[in-house]
ROKOL-831675 format. One record per residue (C-alpha): x negated, y negated, z. Coordinates in steps of 0.25 Angstrom, whole numbers, plus 5000, padded with zeros to 4 digits. Layout:
// ROKOL-831675
XYZ...
This chain:
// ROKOL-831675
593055304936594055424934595455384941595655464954597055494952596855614941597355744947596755894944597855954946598855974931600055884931601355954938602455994926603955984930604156134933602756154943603156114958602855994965601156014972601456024988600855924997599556024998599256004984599855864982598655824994597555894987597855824975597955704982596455734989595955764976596355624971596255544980595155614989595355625004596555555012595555475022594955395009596255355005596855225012597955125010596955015003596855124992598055164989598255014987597154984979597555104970599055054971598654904966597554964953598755064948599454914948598254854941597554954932596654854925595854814939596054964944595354994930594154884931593954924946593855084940592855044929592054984940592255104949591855204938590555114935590355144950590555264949589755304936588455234942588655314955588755454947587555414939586655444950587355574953586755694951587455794943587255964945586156014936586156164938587456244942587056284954587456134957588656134950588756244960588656134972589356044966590556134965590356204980590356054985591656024977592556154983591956114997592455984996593656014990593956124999593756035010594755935005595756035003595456085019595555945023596855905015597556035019597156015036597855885034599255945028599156035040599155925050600255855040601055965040600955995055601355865058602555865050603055995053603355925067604355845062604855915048604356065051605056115038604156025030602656025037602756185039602656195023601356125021600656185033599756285029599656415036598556425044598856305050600256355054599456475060598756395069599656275072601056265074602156195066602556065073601256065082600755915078601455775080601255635078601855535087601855375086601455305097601755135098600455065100600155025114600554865116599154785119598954765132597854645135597954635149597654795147596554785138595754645144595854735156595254855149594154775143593854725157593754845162592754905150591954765153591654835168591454985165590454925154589754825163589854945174589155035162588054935161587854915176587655055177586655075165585854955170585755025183585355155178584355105170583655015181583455135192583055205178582055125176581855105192581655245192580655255179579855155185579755235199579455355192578255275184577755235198577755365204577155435191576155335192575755355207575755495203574855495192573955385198573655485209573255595200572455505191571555455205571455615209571055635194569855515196569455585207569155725201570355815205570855885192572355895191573255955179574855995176575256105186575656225177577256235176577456105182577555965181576655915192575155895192574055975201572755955206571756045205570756045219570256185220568756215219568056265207567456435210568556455219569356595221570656535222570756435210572456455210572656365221571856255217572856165214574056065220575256005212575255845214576755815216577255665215578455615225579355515224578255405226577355475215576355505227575755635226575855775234574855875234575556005233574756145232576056215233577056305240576156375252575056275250574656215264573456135269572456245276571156235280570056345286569756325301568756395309569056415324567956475335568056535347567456575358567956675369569356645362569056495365569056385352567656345350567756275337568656255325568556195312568956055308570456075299570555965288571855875292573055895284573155755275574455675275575055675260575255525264574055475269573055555260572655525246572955625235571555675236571255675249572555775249571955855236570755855243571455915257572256015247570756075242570356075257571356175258571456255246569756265249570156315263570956415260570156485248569056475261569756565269570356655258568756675256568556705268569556805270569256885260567556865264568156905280568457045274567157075270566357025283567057135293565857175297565257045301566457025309567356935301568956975304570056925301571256935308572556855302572156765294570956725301569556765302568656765312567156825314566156785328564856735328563856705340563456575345562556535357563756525366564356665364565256725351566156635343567456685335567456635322569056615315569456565303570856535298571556455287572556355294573556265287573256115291574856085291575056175303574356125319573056195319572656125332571656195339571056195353569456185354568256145361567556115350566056165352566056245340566956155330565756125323565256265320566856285317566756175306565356225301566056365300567056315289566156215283565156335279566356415274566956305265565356275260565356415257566656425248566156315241565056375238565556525234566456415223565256355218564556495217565856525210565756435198564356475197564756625196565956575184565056485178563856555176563456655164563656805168562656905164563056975152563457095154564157085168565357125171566457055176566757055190568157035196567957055209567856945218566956935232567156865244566556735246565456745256565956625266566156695280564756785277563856655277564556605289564456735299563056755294562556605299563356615311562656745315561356685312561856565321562156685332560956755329559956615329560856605344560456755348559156735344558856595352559556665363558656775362557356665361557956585373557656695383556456745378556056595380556556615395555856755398554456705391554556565401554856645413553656705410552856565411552556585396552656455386553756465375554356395364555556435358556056385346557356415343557956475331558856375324560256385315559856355303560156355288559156385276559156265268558256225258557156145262557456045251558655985245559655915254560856005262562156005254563556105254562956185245561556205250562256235265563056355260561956415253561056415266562056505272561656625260560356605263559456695274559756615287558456625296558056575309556956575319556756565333555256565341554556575354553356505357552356565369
């Protein structure tokens, strides 16, 4: 291995000047390399071969060997353009040896020109006295504190405490961590073992859009309001489910109310309004459809009152009311949609709840069937040809209704009517048998009477006979 101590620079003659410090330290660097590699044991070692040069020899030759055998595996530039690299690298390194060496005879000379001005001013270079000032940087000795071991058991004490404090705490955060993973596990559980037995049971359910929560779908298929079909299943703090439709949404329900000289008659059964605690999650999705079916009932009807004017359906507010005849004398007829969270107690007698209660179980029959005869309509091939038709007609609920009541009134007028012939014909000593004509619905002679068979009878021609036997 090459000695080290071989400088580039030509030997100075007695008439050049002597090299300032600035180029004395870049000799020095170039030498000896950087000043963090060089450390007392070193300059030792170095000191004690120049006294022994046989085993400063011996212990070179072994470091050239090293040497060679590393370089053999180097790989040296094949093409000028790196010999071009090779040299860029070089100038950056050196440039940033020359930066480093000149930033610490700054900070030497700063230092010194603090205590001998003349002398550091010289050395410092000009754009550092730009920016700092001359005698801006000091070094002061300070004596080493004495040891104090009363201080530092004391210290190590207390160190012992804010670690087992540390510990205590992190022990306690991870127990109501995982006190609290495991209660959320619990609650997720009962939460999703809710929707799982709801799922067993038929009711379809899916993400809601733009949130997190799961919904339930419980709407009817061929209904005209399919937007509204739906309710959120919210978890609380015990992972029990709550059934929410949404901001608005309230429990209603249809009721029918009849009077007579201004006097209730008969009203219509309300469903009761189910507690969220005493009720299962079906039962409350179930009372959820009640309503939802409710309310597209009187909606229908609404819009059907307009159209029946002239068969004396009004509608005054939001309810509607038409009269029909019965054996007693003319009954008022009114419809309106009520919310079950308010008190609907009503005052009746109760001689015509029944009829009441029939009244809204034909017009939920009827609905039911417009949704079937609905699907029908979407599932069925059109003709070709045809064109499309937007326009939507009213459901036929109220028609059906006011067209069996006036047969019930006409069947009444007409037995009236038979009833005093009867009388007149046995005042005048004759014999006579009357038979009465009967309310009656057309069903089929066969086939046994189910929900749909009883709302078509009301679309059928509804007939009745009454006779007088002499």
């Amino acid at each position: 291995m090459a000695p080290k101590d071989a400088a580039l620079t030509p030997w100075a003659t007695s008439n050049e000047p002597r090299p300032s410090i600035a180029q004395q330290l870049q000799q020095m660097q170039v030498e000896r390399g950087h000043f963090r590699n060089i450390t007392e044991e070193s300059l030792r070692a170095e000191m004690a071969a120049e006294e022994n040069p046989a085993s400063s020899a011996d212990t070179d030759d072994g470091a050239d060997e090293q040497d060679d055998e590393a370089t053999e595996g180097d790989q040296r530039p094949k093409t000028r353009q790196d010999l071009y690299a090779i040299r860029q690298q070089l100038f950056q390194h050196a440039n940033q040896a020359h930066n480093e060496v000149m930033i610490a005879l700054d900070a030497i000379s700063l230092l010194q020109s603090t205590y001998n001005l003349a002398q550091g001013a010289t050395t410092i270079s000009p754009r550092t006295k730009e920016i700092v000032p001359t005698s801006s940087l000091a070094a002061d000795a300070w004596a080493r504190t004495p040891a104090d071991p009363a201080r530092e058991a004391q210290d190590k004490i207390i160190a012992t405490n804010v670690r087992d404090k540390a510990l205590g705490n992190s022990a306690d955060s991870l127990l109501a961590a995982g006190a609290r993973l495991e209660a959320n596990v619990n609650k997720e559980k009962r939460y999703l073992s809710q929707i799982m037995d709801i799922r067993k049971k038929g009711w379809k359910v899916s993400r809601t859009p733009g949130q997190k929560h799961i919904c339930v779908h419980f709407g009817f298929d061929g209904s005209t309001r399919p937007g509204q079909n739906t309710a959120a299943l919210i978890p609380d703090n015990d992972g029990n489910i709550t059934l929410e439709r949404g901001v608005g949404a309230r429990p209603k329900a249809v009721r029918a109310t009849l009077k007579r000289d201004n006097r209730i008659v008969g009203i219509s059964t309300l469903p009761h309004l189910p507690n969220d605690s005493d009720t299962t999650l079906e039962a409350r999705i179930r009372h959820a459809r009640d309503s939802l079916f409710d309310e597209e009932l009187f909606h229908e009807m609404i819009r059907e009152s307009r159209t029946l004017l002239g068969q004396g359906v009004t509608m005054k507010g939001m309810t509607i009311t038409f009269m029909y005849d019965d054996a007693l004398g003319s009954v008022k007829v009114e419809l309106n949609l009520v919310s079950l969270d308010e008190d609907n107690q009503v005052i009746s007698d109760g001689s015509q709840d029944a009829v009441a209660n029939a009244i809204m179980l034909t017009a939920r029959l009827l609905l039911r069937r417009a949704h079937r005869q609905s699907i029908k309509q979407k599932t069925a091939v059109p003709a070709p040809m045809t064109p499309k038709e937007d326009r939507k007609e009213a459901l036929r609920i109220l028609a059906p209704i006011l067209i069996f009541m006036g047969h019930s009134s006409n069947i009444h007028k007409i037995n009236k009517h038979a009833s005093t012939m009867k009388d007149i014909l046995k005042r005048a000593q004759l014999p006579v048998i009357l038979h009465k004509a009967r309310v009656e619905l057309p069903f089929a002679a066969e086939g046994n009477i189910t929900a749909d068979s009883l709302s078509e009878t009301l679309f059928r021609p509804l007939l009745a006979t009454a006779s007088i036997e002499i």
